[in-house]
Structures are given as structure tokens and as C-alpha cells.
PyMOL Python script that loads the backbone (N, CA, C, O; Angstrom):
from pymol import cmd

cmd.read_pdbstr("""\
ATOM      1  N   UNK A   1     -89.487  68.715  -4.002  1.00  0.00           N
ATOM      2  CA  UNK A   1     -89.019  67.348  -4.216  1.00  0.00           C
ATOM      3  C   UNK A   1     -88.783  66.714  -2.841  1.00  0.00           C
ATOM      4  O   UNK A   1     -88.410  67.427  -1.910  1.00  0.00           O
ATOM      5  N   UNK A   2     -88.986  65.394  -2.679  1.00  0.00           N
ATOM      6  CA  UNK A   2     -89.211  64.783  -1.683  1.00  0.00           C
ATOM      7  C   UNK A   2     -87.685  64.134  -1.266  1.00  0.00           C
ATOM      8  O   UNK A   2     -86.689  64.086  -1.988  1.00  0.00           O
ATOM      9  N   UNK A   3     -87.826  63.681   0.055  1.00  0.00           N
ATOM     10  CA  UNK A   3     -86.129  62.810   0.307  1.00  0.00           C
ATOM     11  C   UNK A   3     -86.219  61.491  -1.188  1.00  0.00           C
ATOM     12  O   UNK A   3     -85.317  61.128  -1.944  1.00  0.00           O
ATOM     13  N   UNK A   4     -87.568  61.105  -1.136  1.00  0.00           N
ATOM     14  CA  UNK A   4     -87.576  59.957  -1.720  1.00  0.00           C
ATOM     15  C   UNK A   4     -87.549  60.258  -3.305  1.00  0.00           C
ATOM     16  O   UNK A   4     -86.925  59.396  -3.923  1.00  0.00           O
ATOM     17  N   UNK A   5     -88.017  61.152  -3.990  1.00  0.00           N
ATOM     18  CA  UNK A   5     -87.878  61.316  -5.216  1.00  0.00           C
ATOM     19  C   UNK A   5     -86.393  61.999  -5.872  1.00  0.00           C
ATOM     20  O   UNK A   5     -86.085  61.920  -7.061  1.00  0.00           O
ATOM     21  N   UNK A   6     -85.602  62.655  -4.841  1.00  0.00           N
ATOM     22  CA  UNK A   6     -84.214  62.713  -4.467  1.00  0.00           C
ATOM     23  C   UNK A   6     -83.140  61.361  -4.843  1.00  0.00           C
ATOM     24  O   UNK A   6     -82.365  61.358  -5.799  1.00  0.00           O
ATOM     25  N   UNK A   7     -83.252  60.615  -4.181  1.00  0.00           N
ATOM     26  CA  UNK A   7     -83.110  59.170  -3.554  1.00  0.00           C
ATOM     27  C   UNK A   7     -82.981  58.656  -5.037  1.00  0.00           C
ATOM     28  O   UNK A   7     -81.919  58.432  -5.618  1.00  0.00           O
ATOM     29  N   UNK A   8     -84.327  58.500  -5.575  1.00  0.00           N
ATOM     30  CA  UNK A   8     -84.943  57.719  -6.854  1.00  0.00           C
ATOM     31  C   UNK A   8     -84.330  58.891  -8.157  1.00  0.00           C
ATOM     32  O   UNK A   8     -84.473  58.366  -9.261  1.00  0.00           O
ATOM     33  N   UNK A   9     -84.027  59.578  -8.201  1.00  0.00           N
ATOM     34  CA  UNK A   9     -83.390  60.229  -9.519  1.00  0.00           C
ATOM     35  C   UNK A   9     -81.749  60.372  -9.085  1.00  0.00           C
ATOM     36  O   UNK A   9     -80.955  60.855  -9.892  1.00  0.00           O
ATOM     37  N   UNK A  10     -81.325  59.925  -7.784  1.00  0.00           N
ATOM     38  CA  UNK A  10     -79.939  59.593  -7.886  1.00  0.00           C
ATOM     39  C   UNK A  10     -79.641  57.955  -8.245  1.00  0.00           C
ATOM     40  O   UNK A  10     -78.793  57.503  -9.014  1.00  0.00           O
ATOM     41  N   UNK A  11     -80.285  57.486  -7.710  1.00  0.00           N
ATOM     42  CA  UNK A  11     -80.250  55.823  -8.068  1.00  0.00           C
ATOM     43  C   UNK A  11     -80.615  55.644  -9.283  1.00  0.00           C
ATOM     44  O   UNK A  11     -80.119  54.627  -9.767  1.00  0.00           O
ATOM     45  N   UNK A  12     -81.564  56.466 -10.261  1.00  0.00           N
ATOM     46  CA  UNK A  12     -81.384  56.349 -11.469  1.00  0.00           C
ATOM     47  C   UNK A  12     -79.976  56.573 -12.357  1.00  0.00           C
ATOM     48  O   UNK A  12     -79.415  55.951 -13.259  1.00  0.00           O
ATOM     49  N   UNK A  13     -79.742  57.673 -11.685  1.00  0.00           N
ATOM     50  CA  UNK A  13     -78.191  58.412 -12.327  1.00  0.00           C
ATOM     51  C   UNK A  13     -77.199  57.202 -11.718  1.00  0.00           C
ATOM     52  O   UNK A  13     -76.711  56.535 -12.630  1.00  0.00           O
ATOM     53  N   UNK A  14     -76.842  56.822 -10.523  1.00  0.00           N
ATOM     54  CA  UNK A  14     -75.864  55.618 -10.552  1.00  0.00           C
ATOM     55  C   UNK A  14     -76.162  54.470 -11.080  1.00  0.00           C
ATOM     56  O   UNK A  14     -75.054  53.989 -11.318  1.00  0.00           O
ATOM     57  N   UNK A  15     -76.943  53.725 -11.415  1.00  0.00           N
ATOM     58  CA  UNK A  15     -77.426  52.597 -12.165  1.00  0.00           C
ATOM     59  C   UNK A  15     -77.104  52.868 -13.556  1.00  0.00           C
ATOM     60  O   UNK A  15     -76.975  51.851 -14.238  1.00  0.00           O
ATOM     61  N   UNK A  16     -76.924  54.092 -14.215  1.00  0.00           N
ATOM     62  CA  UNK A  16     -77.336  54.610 -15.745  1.00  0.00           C
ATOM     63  C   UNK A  16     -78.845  54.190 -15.764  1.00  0.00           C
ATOM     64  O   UNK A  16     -78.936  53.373 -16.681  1.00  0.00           O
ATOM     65  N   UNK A  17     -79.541  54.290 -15.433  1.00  0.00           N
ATOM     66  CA  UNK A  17     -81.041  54.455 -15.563  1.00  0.00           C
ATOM     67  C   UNK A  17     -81.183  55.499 -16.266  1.00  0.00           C
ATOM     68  O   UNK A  17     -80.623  56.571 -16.036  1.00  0.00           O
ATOM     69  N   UNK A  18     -82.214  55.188 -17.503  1.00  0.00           N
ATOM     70  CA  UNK A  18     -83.426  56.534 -18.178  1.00  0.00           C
ATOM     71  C   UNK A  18     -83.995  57.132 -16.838  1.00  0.00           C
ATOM     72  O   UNK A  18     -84.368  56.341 -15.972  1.00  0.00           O
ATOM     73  N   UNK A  19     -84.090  58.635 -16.600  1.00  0.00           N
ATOM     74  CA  UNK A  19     -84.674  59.606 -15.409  1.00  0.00           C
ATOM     75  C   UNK A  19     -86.355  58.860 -15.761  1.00  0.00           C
ATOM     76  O   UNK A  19     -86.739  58.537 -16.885  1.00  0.00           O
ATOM     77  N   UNK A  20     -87.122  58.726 -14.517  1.00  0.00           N
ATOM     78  CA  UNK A  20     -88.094  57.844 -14.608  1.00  0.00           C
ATOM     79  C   UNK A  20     -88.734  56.778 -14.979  1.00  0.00           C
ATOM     80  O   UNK A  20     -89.902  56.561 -15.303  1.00  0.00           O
ATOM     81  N   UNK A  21     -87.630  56.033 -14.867  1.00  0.00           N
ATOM     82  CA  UNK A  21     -87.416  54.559 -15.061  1.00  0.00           C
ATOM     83  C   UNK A  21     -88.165  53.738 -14.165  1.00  0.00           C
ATOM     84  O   UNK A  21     -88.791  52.749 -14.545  1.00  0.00           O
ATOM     85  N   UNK A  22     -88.088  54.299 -12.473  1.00  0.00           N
ATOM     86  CA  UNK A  22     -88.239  53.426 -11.437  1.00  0.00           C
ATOM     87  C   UNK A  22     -89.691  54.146 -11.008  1.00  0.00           C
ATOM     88  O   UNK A  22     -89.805  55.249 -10.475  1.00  0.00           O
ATOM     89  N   UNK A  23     -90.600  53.373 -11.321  1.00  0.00           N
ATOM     90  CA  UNK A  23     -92.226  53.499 -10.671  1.00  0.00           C
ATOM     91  C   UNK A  23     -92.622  53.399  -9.456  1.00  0.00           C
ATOM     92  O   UNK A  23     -93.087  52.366  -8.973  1.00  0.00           O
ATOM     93  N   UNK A  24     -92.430  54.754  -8.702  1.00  0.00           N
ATOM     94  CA  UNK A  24     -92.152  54.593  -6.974  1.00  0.00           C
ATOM     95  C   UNK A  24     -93.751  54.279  -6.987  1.00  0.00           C
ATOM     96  O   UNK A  24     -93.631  53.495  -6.046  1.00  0.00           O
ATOM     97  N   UNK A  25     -94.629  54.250  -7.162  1.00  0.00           N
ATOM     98  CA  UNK A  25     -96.046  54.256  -6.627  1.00  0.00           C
ATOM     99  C   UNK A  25     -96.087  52.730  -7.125  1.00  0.00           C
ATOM    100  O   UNK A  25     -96.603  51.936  -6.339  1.00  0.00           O
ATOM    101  N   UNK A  26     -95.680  52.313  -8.144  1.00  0.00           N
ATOM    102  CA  UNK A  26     -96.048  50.795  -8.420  1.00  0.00           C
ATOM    103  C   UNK A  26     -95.148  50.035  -7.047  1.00  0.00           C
ATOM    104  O   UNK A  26     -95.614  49.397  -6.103  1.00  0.00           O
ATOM    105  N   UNK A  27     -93.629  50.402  -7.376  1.00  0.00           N
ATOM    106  CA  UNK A  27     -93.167  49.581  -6.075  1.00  0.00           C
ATOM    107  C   UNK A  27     -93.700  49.178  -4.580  1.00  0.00           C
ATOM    108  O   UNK A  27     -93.820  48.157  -3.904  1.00  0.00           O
ATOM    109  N   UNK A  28     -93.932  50.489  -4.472  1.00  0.00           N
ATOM    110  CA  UNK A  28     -94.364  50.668  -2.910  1.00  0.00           C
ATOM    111  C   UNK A  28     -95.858  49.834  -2.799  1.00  0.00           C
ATOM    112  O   UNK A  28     -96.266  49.316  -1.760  1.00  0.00           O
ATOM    113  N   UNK A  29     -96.550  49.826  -4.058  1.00  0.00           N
ATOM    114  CA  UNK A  29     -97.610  49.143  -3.656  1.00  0.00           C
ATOM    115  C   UNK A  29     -97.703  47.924  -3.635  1.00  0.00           C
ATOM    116  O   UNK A  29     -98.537  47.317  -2.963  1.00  0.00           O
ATOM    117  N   UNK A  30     -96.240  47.026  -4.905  1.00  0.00           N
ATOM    118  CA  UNK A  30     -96.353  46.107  -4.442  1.00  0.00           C
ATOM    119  C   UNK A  30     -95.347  45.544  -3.226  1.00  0.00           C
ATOM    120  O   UNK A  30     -95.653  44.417  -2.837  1.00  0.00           O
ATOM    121  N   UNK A  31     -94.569  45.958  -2.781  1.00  0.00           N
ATOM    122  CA  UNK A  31     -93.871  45.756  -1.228  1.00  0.00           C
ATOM    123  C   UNK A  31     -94.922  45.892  -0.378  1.00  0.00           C
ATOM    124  O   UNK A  31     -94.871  45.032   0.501  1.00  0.00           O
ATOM    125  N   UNK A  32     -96.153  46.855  -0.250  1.00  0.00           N
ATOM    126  CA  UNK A  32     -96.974  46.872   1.047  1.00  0.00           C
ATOM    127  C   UNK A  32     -97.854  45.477   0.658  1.00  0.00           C
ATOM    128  O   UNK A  32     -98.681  45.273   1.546  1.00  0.00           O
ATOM    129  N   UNK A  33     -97.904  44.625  -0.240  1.00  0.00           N
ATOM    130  CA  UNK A  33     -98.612  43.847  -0.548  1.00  0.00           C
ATOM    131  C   UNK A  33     -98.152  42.389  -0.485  1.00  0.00           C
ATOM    132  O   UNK A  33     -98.937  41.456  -0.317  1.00  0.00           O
ATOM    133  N   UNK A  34     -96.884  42.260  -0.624  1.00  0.00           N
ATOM    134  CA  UNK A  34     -95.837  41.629  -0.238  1.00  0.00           C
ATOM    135  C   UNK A  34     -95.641  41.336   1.729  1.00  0.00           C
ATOM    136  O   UNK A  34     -95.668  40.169   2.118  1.00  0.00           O
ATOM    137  N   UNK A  35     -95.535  42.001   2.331  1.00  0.00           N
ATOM    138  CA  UNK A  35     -95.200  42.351   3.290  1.00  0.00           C
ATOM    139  C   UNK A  35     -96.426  42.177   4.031  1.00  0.00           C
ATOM    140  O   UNK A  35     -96.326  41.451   5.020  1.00  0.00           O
ATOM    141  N   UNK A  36     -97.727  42.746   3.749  1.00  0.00           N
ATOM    142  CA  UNK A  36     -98.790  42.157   4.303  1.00  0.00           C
ATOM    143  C   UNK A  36     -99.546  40.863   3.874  1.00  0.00           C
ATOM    144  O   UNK A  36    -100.572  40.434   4.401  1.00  0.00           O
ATOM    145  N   UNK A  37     -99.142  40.538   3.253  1.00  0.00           N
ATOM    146  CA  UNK A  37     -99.876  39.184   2.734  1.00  0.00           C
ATOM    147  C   UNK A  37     -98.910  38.127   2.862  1.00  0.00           C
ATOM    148  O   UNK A  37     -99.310  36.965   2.934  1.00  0.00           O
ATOM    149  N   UNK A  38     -97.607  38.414   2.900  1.00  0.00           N
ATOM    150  CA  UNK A  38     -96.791  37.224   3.352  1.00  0.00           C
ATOM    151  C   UNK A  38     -96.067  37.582   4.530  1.00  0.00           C
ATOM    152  O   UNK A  38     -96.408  37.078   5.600  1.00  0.00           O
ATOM    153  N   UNK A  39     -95.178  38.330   4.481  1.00  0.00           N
ATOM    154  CA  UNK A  39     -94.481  38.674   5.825  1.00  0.00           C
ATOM    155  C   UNK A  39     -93.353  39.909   5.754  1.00  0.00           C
ATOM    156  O   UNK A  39     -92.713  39.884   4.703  1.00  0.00           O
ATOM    157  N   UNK A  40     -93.072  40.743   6.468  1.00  0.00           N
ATOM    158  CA  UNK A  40     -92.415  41.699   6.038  1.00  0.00           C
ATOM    159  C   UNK A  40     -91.429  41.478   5.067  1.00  0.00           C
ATOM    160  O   UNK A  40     -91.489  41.980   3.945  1.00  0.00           O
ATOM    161  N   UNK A  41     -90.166  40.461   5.603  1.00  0.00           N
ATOM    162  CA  UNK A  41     -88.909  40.651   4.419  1.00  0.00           C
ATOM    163  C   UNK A  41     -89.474  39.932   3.572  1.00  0.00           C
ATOM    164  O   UNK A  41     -88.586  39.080   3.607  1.00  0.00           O
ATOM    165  N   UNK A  42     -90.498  39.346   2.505  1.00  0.00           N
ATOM    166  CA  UNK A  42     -91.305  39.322   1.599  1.00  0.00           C
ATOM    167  C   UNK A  42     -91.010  40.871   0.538  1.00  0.00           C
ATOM    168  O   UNK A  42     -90.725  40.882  -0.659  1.00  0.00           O
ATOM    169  N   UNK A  43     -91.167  41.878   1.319  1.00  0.00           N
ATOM    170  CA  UNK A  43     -91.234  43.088   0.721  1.00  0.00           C
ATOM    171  C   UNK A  43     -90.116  42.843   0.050  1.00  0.00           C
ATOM    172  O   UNK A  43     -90.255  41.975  -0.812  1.00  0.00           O
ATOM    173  N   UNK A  44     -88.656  43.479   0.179  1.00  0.00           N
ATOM    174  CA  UNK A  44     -87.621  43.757  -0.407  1.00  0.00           C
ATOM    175  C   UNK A  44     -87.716  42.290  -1.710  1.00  0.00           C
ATOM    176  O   UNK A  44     -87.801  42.178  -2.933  1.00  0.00           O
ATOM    177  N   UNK A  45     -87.644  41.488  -0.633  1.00  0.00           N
ATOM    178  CA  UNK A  45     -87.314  40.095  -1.798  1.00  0.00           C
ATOM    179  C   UNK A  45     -88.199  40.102  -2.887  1.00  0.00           C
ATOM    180  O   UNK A  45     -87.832  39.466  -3.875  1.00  0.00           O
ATOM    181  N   UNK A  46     -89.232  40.649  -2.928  1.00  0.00           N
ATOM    182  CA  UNK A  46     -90.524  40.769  -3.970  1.00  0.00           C
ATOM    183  C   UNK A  46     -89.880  41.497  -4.687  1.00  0.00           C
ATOM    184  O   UNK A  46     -89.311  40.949  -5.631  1.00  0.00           O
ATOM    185  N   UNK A  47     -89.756  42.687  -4.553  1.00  0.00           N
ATOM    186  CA  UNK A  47     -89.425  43.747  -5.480  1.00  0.00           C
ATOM    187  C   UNK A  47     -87.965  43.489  -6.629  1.00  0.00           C
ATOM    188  O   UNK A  47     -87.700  43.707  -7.811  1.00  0.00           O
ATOM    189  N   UNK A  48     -87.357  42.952  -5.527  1.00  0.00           N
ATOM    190  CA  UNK A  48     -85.906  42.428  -6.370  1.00  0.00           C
ATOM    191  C   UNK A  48     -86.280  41.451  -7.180  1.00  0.00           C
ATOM    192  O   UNK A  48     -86.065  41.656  -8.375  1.00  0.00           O
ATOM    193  N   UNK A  49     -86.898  40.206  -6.812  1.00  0.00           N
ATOM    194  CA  UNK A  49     -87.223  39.484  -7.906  1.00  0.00           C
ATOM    195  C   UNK A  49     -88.026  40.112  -9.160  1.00  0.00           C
ATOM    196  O   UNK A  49     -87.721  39.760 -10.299  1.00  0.00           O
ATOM    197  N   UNK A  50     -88.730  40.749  -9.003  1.00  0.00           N
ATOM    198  CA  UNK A  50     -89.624  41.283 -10.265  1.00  0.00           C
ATOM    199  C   UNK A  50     -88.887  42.439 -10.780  1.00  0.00           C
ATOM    200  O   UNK A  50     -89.096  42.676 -11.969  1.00  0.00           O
ATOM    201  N   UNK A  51     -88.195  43.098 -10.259  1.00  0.00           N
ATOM    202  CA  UNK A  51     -86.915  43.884 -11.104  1.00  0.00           C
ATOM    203  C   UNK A  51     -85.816  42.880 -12.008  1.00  0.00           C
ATOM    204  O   UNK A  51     -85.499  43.174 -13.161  1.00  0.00           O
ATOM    205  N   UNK A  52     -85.360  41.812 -11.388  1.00  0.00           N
ATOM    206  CA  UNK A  52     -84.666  40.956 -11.854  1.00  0.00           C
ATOM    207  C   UNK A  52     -85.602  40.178 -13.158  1.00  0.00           C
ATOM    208  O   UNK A  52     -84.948  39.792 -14.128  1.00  0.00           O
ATOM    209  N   UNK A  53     -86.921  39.987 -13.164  1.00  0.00           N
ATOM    210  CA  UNK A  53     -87.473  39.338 -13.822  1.00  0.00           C
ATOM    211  C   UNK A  53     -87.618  40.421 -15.192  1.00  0.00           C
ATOM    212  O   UNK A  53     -87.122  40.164 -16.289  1.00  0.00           O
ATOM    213  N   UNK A  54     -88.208  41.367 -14.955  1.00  0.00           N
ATOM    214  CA  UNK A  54     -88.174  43.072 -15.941  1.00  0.00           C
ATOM    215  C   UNK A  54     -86.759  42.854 -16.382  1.00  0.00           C
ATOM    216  O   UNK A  54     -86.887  43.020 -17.595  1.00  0.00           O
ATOM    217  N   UNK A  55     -85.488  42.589 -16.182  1.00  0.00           N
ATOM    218  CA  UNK A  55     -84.272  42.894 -16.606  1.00  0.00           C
ATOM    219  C   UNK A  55     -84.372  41.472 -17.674  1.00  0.00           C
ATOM    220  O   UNK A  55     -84.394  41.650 -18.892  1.00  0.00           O
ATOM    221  N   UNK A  56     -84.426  40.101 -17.094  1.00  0.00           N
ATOM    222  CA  UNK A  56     -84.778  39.736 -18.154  1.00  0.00           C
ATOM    223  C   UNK A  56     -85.652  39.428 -19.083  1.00  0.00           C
ATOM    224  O   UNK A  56     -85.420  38.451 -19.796  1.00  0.00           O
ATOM    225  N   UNK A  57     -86.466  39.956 -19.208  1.00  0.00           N
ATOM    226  CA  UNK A  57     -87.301  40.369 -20.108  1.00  0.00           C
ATOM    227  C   UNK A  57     -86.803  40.946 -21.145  1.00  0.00           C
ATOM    228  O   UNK A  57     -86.671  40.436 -22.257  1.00  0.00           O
ATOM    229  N   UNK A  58     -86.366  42.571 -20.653  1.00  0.00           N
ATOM    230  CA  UNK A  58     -86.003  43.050 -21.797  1.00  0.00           C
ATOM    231  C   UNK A  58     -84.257  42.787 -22.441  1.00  0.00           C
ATOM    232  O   UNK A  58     -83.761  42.831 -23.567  1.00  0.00           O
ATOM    233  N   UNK A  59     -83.763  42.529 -21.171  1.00  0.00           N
ATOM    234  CA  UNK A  59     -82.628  41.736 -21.924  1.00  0.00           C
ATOM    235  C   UNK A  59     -82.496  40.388 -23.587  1.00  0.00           C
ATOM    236  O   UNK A  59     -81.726  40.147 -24.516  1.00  0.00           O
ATOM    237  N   UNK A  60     -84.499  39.651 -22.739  1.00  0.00           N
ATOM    238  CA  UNK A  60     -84.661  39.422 -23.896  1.00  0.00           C
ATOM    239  C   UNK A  60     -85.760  39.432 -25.019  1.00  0.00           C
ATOM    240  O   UNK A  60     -86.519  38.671 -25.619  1.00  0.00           O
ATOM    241  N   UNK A  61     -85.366  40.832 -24.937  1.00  0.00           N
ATOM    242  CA  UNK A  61     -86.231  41.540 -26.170  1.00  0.00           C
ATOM    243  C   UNK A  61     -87.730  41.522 -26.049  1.00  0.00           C
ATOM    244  O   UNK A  61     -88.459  41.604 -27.038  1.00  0.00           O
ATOM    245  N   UNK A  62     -88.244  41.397 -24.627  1.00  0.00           N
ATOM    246  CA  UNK A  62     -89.382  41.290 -24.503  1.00  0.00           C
ATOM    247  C   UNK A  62     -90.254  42.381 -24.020  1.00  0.00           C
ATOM    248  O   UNK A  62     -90.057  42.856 -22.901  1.00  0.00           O
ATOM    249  N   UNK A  63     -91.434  42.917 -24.965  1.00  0.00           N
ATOM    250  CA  UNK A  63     -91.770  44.258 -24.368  1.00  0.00           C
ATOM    251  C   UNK A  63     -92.434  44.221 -22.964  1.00  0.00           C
ATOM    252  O   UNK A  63     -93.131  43.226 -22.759  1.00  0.00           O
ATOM    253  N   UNK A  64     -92.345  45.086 -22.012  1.00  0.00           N
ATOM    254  CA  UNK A  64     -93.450  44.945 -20.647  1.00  0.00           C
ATOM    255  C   UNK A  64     -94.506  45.846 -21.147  1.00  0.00           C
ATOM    256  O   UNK A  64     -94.577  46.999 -20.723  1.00  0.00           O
ATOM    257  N   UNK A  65     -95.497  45.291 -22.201  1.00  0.00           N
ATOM    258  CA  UNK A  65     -96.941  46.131 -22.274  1.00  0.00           C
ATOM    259  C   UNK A  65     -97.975  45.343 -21.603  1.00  0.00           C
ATOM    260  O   UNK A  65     -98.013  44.145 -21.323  1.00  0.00           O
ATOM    261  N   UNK A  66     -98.782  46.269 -21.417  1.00  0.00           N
ATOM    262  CA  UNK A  66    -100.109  45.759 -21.176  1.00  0.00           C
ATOM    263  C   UNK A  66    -100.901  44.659 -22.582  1.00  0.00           C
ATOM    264  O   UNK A  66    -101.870  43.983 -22.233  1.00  0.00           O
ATOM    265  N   UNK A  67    -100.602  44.594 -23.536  1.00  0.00           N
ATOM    266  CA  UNK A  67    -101.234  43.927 -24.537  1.00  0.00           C
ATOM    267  C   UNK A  67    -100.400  42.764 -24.480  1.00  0.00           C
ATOM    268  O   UNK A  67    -100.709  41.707 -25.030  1.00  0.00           O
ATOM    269  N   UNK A  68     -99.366  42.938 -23.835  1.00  0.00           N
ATOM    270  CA  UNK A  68     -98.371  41.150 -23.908  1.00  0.00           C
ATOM    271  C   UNK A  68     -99.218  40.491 -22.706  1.00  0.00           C
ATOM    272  O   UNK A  68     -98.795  39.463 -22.179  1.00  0.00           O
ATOM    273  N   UNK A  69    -100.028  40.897 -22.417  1.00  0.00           N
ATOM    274  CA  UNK A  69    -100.618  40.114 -20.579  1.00  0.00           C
ATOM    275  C   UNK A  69     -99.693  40.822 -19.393  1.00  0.00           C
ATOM    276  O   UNK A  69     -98.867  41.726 -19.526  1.00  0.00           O
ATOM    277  N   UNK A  70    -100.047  40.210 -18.350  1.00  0.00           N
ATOM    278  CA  UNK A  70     -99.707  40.787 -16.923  1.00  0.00           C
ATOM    279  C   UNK A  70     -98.288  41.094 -17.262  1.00  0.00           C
ATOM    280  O   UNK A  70     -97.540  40.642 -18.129  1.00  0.00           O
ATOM    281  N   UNK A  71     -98.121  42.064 -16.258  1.00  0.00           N
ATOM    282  CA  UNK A  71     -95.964  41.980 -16.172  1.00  0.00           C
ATOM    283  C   UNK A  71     -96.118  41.307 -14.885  1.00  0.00           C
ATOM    284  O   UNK A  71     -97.061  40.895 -14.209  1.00  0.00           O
ATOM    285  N   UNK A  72     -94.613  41.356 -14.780  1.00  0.00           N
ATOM    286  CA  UNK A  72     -94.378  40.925 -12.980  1.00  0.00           C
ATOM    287  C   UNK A  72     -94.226  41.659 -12.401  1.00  0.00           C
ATOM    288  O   UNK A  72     -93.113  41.495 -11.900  1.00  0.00           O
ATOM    289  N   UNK A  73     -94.673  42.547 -12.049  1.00  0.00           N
ATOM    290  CA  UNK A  73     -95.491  43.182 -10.941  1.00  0.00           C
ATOM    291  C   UNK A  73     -96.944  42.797 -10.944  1.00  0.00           C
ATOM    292  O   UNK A  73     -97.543  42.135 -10.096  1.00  0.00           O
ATOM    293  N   UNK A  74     -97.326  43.246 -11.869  1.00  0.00           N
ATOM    294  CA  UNK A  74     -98.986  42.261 -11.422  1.00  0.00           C
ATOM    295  C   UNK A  74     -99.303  40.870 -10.685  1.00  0.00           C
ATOM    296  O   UNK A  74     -99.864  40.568  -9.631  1.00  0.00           O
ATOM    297  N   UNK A  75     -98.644  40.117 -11.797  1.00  0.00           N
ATOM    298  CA  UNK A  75     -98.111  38.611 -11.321  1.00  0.00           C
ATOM    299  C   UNK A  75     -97.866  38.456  -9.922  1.00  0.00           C
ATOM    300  O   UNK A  75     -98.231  37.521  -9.209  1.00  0.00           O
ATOM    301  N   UNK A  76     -97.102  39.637  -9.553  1.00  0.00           N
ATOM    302  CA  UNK A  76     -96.409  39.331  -8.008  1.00  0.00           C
ATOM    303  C   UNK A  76     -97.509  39.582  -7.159  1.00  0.00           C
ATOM    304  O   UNK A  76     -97.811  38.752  -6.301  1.00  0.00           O
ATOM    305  N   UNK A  77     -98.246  40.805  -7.323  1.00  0.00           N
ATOM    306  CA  UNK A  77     -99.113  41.477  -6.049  1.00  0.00           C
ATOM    307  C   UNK A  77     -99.815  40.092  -6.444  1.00  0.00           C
ATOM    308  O   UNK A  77     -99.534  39.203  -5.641  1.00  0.00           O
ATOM    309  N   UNK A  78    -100.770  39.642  -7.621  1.00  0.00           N
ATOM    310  CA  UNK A  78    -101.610  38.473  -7.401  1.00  0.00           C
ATOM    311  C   UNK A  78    -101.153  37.448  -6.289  1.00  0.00           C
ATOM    312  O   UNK A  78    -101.694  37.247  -5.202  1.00  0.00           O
ATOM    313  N   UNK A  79    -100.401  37.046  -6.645  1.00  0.00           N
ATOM    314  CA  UNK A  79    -100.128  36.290  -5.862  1.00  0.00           C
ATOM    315  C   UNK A  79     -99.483  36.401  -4.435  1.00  0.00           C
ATOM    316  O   UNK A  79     -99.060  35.420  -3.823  1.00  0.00           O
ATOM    317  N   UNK A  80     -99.449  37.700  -3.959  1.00  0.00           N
ATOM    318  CA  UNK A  80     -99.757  37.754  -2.697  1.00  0.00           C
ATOM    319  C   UNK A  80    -100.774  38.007  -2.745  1.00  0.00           C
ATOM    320  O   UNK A  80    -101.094  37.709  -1.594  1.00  0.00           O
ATOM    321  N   UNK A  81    -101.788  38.413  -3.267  1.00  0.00           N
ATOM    322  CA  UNK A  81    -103.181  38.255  -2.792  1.00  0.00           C
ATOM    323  C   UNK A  81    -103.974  37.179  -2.459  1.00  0.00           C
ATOM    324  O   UNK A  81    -104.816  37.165  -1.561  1.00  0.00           O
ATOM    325  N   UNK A  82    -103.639  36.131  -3.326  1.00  0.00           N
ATOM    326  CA  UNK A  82    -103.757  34.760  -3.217  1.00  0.00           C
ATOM    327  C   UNK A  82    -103.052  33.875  -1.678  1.00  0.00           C
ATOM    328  O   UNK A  82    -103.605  33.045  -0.956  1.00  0.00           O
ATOM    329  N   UNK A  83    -102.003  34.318  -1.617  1.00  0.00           N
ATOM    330  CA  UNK A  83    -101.348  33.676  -0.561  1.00  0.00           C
ATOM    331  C   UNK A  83    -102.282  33.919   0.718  1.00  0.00           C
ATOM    332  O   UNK A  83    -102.943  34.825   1.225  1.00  0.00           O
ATOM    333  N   UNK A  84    -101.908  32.415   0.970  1.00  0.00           N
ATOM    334  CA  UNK A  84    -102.607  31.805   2.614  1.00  0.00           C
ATOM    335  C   UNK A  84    -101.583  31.344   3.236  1.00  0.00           C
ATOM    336  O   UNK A  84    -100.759  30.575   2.741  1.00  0.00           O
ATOM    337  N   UNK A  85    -101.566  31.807   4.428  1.00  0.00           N
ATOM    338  CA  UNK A  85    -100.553  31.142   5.756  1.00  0.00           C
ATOM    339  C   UNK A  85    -101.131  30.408   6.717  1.00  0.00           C
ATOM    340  O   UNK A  85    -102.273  30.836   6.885  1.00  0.00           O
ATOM    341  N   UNK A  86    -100.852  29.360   7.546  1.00  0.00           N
ATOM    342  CA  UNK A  86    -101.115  28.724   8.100  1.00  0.00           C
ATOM    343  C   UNK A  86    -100.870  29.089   9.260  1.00  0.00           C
ATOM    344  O   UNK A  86    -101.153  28.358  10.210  1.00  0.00           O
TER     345      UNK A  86
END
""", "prot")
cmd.dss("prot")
cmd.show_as("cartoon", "prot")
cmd.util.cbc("prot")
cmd.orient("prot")
């Protein structure tokens, strides 16, 4: 077990998180996507918003499947992919 998968099944346990709740390979990919396509602190702020957005979701009663359309995480990396800087 890694520092980071350590890390991620204690932050599950203090949050009350279900044990594999938090999708370290989805995150990380969209923070490196975040961060390179807009600008580093992009990263953190990305991720929090689309956690915040997932909370309400299912707060209201909304499933995150693939058959409802994109979640936000998809949503998000798109649109740093999309993003242009001047």
C-alpha cells in the first residue's frame, strides 16, 4: 500500500466515506488537466468544485451514471480541454 492509498482510506474513514469512494486515478487525471490547460491552482479548485457538484447531486437524489450523460468530472476535464488562454 502506497503513502497515497494510506492517505485516501484514512480520509475516507474521517469524512465517514464508503472505503472506495474517492477515485484516485479519476482525480489525479482530472487536476493534471486542470492545471495544464488552465493554470496550476486550477487543479485543487477543479476538483473541489466537482466534488461539491457530486455532493449535490446526490444530495439530490441524482444518480452519477453513465446513462444519465456526462458527470462532472467529464464536464470538467472537457472543458479544460477546450480552454484557450491568451
Amino acid at each position: 500500500m502506497t503513502d497515497l492509498d494510506s492517505w485516501v482510506e484514512a480520509l475516507e474513514a474521517e469524512l465517514d466515506l464508503p472505503p472506495g469512494t474517492i477515485d484516485v486515478p479519476a482525480v489525479l487525471d482530472l487536476a493534471r488537466d486542470a492545471a495544464h490547460a488552465v493554470a496550476r491552482p486550477a487543479a485543487p479548485v477543479t476538483t473541489y468544485a466537482v466534488g461539491f457538484a457530486a455532493g449535490l447531486a446526490a444530495a439530490g437524489g441524482i444518480a452519477a451514471s453513465a446513462s444519465s450523460g456526462p458527470d462532472a468530472t467529464e464536464k470538467a476535464s472537457r472543458l479544460a480541454a477546450r480552454w484557450v488562454t491568451d
